[in-house]
N, C-alpha and C positions, 0 to 999 in steps of 0.2 A: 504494500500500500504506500503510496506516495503523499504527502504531504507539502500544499504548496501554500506559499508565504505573499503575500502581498505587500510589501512595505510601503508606508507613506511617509515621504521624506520631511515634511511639514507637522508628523502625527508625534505628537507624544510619547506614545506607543503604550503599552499595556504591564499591568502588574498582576501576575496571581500568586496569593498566598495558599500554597496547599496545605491540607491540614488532613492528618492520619490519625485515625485512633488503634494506640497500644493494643487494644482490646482485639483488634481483628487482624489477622493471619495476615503478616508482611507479603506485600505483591497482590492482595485481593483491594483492589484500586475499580473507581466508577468510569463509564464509560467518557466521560467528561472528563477524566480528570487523566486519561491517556492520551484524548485528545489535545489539552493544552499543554499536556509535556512533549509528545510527541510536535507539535507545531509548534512548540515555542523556538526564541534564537537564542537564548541560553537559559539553565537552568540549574538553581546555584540552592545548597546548603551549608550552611556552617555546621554543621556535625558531619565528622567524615562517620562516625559510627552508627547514624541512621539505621533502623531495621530496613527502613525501604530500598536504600541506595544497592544493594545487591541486584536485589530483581529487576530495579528498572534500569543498569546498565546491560543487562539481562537480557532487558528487553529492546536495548539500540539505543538506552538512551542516556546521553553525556552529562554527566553533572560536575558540577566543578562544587569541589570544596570552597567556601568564601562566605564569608560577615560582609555585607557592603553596609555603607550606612546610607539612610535614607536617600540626602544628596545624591551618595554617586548612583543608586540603582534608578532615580528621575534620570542620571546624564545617559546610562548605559541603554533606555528604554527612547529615548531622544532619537527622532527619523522615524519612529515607528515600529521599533522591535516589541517584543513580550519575552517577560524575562518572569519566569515562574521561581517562586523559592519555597522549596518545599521546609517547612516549619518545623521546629525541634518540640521537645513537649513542651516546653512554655507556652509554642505558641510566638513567637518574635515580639515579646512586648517595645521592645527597645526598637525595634522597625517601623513596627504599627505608628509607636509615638513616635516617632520623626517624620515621616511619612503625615501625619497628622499635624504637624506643625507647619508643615513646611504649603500644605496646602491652607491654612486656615492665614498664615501672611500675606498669600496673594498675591508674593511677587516670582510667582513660579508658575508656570504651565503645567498642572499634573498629568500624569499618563492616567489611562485608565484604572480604576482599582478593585480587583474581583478576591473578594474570600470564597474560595472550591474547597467542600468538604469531600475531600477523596475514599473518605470510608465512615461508618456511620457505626454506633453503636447497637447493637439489639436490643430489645427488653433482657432484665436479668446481666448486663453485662459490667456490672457496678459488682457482681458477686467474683468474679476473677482479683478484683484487686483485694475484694475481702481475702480472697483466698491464698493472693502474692503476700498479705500486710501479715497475715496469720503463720506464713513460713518463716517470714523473716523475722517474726518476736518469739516463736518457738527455737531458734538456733541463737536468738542474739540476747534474749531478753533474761536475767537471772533468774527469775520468779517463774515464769512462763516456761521457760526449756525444762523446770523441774517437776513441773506437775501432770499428774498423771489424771488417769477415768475416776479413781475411787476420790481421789483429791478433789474433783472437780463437780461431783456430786451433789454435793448440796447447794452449789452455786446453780445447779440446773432446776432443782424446787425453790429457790427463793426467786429466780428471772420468771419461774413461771406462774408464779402465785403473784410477782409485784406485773404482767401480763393482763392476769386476769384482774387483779383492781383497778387496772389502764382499763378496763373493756367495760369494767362496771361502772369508772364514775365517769365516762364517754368522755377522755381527754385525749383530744387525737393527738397533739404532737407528744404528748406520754406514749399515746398506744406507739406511735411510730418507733420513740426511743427506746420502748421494751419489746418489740417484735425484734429490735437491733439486737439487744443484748439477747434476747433466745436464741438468734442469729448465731451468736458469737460462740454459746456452747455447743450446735454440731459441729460447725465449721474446725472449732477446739479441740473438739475430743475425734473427732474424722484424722486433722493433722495429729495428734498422739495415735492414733490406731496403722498410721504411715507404718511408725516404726514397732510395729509389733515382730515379737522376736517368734520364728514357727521354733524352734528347739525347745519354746516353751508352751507348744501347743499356740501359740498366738500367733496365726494369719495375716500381714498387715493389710490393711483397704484404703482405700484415699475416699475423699469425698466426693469424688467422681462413682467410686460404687456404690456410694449412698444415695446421691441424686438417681442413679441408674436401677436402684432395687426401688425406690419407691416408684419414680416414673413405670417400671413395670408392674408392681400392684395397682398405681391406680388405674391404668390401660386394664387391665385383666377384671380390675373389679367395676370397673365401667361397658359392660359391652354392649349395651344403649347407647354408649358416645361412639366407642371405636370399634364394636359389631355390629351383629345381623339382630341382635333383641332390644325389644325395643319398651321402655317406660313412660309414661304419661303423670305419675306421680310420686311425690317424696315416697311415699309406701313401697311402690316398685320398685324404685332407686333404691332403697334398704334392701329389700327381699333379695334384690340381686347382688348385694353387697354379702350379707350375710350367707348365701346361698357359693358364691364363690370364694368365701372368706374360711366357710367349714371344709369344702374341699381342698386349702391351701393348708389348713394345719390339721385334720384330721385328728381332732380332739378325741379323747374319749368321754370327756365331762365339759358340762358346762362353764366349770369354772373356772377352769384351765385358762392361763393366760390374765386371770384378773390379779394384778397386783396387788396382794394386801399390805402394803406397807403405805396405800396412800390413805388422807384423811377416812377418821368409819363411816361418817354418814355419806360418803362418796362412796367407798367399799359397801356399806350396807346395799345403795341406791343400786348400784352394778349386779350383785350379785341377782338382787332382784330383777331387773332385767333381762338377766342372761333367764332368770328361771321363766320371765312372763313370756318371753320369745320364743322359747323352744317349746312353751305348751302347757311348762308343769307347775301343779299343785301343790306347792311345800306349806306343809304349817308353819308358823312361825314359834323357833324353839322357846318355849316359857321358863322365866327365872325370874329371879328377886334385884330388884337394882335396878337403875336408873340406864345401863349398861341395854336393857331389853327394853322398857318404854322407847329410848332412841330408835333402839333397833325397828320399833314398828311405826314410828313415826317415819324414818327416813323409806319404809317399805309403800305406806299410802303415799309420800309426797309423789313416789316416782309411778306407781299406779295413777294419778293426777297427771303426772306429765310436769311435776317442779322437782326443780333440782332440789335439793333439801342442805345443802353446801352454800349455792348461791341465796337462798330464802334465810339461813343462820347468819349468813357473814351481813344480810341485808336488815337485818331486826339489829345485831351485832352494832351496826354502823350507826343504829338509830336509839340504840343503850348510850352509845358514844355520843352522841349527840343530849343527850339527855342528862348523862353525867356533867358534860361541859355547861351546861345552861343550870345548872346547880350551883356549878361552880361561879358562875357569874360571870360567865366566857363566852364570847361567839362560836357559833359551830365552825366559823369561814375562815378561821386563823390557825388552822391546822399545821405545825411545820409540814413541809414537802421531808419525802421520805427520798432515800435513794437506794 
């Protein structure tokens, strides 16, 4: 393919700043943005170390190591050239703003000036740098490179519990910065499970196979999204969740699987569950103590359809509020928790 240039000896000539994102596979460039390197009359970076600069000599195309400063890349674009400069990760601030100076004086003829974005970020691609920041404070950080699953444990019930109080008193940029930090213990415990050692029976997996096992349960326990059966309601969507969820672990009991080490009246509420689901009739066992009252409270809340967790911590919060106006306090001056 040939590429032909028109220069005008009169013309200012043209400026493009290309701009690459980290995030995407060096040499995957828009079709635009081949075009202005390919047609351009020179085409300059100040990083000779660019990821890009391999592929597009690669590709025919001559870049020259070089910083110009604003001035000389206005003289070098002078007659009518286009002089593309492909951008380091800053981004050229120090170009941008000279270049912006020099046209806001007036006493300059600019060339044209074009920002081409030559690769574009996808959804989700903010999770890669989580992923680069979490290797590099696992190898570099004292605290960090020493902790392990069992260590990091109870940081994973306290993100998820201060989560769910984000979700109950509806403060979005909370919920935002606690979905971050639940964020931060797969991602954590994904990079510790790297380095599992197999001599001790320990497999290591990255978080590439954790995204990859769950994307394949949800495909499988969806196959009204991504099969031939098809649902019309929340009820069906369950049925078929549960229906492909018994064939994936081939329980022998219902209760398999429920962790009892979470809050009771959340364990009570589950187990119940598991028994209304599958069909069965269990009495509920009779004792003395306040230990079985619970236990059959939290058993109708979930025959209701209420959680009995979210309904205590909501009475809970209204104790709280009650206390404080005793006290002769506002309920609105709560210190922030972290």
């Amino acid at each position: 393919m040939g590429y032909v240039r028109c220069v005008n000896a009169s013309s200012p000539g043209r400026i493009v700043l290309l701009t690459t994102s980290h995030r995407v596979a060096p040499g995957l460039l828009s079709w635009p943005a081949w075009q202005a390197l390919h047609g351009a009359d020179r085409v300059l970076c100040a990083d000779g170390t660019h990821p890009q600069l391999p592929y597009l000599r690669e590709a025919g195309v001559q870049v020259d190591e070089a910083a110009p400063t604003a001035e000389d890349l206005v003289d070098t674009c002078s007659g009518g050239h286009t002089v593309v400069v492909v951008a380091t990760g800053e981004g050229e601030p120090s170009l941008t703003d000279g270049l912006a100076r020099l046209a806001g004086s007036g006493r300059v003829q600019m060339p044209d000036l074009e920002l081409l974005p030559a690769s574009y970020d996808l959804p989700g691609a903010r999770l890669l740098d989580l992923v680069q920041v979490m290797d590099r404070i696992r190898v570099e950080c004292p605290w960090s490179s020493q902790q392990t699953h069992k260590g990091l444990a109870k940081y994973g019930i306290e993100e998820a519990y201060e989560l769910v109080e984000a979700i109950e008193e509806g403060d979005r940029d909370e919920l935002r910065e606690e979905l971050g930090d639940v964020l931060l213990q797969v991602v954590f415990h994904a990079r510790i499970a790297e380095e599992g050692s197999p001599e001790d029976g320990e497999e290591p997996f990255s978080i590439d196979d954790v995204a990859g096992g769950i994307v394949t349960k949800l495909i499988h326990r969806h196959p009204h999204v991504f099969g031939d059966e098809t649902a019309s309601t929340p009820e069906e969507v369950k049925e078929h969740w549960l229906r492909t969820k018994a064939v994936e672990k081939q329980r022998t009991s219902v209760t398999e699987g429920v962790p009892l080490g979470q809050p009771g009246l959340a364990l009570a509420a589950k187990l119940a569950s598991r028994a209304r689901t599958a069909g069965m009739e269990v009495p509920l066992p009779q004792g003395e103590g306040v230990g079985y009252e619970l236990l059959a409270l939290a058993v109708r809340a979930e025959e209701q359809g209420v959680d009995p967790e979210a309904a205590l911590r909501s009475a809970a919060r209204a104790y709280r509020d009650a206390i404080r106006v005793r006290e002769g306090r506002p309920t609105n001056d709560l210190p922030a928790e972290s």
